[in-house]
C-alpha positions as CSV (number, residue, x, y, z in Angstrom):
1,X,120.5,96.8,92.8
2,X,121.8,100.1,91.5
3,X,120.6,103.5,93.6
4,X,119.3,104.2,90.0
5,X,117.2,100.8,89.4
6,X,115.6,101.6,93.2
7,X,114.8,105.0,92.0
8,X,113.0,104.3,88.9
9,X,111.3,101.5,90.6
10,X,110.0,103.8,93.4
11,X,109.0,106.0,90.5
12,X,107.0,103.3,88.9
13,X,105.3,102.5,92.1
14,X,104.5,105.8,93.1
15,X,102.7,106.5,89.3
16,X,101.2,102.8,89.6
17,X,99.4,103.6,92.6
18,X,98.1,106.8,91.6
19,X,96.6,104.3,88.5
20,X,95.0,102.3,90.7
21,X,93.5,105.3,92.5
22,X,92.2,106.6,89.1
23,X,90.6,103.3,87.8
24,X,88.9,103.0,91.1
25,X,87.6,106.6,91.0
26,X,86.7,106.3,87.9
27,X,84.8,102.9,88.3
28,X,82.5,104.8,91.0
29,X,82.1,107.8,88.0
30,X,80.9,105.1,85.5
31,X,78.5,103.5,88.3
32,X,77.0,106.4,89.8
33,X,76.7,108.1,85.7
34,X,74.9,104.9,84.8
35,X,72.5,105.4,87.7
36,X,71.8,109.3,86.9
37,X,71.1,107.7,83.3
38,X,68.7,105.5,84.3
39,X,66.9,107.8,86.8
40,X,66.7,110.1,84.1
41,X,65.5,107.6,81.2
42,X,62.6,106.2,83.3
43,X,61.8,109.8,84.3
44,X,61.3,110.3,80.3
45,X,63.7,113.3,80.8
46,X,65.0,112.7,77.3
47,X,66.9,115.8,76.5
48,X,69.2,115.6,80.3
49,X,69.3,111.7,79.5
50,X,71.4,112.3,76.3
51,X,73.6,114.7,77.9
52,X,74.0,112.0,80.7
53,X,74.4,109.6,77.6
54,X,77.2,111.8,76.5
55,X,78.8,112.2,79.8
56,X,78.6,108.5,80.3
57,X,80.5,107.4,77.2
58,X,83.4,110.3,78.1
59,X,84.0,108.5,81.8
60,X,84.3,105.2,79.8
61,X,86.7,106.0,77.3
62,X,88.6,108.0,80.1
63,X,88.0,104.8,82.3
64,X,89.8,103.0,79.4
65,X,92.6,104.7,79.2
66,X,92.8,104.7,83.1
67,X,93.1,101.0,82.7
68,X,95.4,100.9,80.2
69,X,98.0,103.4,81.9
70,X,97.6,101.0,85.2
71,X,98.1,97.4,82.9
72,X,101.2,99.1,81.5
73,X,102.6,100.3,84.6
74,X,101.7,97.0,85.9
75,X,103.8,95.3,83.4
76,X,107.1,98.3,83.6
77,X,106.9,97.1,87.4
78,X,107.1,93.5,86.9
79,X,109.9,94.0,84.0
80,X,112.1,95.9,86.5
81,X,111.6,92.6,88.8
């Protein structure tokens, strides 16, 4: 192993756990967004449900990309052995 190879590695590992923090913070943002949602929808709070609607689907797509920066860094991390 190069000093360079161990130093991108660490790199890798350092922004791969900082993924996995992010997809699990995000996983309790969908959960606990899903639960305002539903308080709010049997509350028949219609207008506040659609904003929590609208809040919901941004934590999702950001969840999604969460997930995919973690699967990639995943895979960097594996390719450097």
């Amino acid at each position: 192993m190069t000093p360079r190879y161990m130093e991108d590695r660490a790199m890798v590992e350092r922004h791969l756990a900082q993924a996995e923090i992010h997809v699990a913070n995000g996983h309790e943002h969908v959960i606990r967004q899903r639960q305002i949602l539903a308080r709010l929808e049997e509350g028949g709070h219609e207008g506040a449900a659609q904003a929590a609607r609208d809040l919901l689907a941004t934590f999702e797509l950001t969840q999604e990309a969460s997930i995919g920066d973690r699967d990639r860094l995943r895979a960097q991390l594996a390719a450097l052995g």
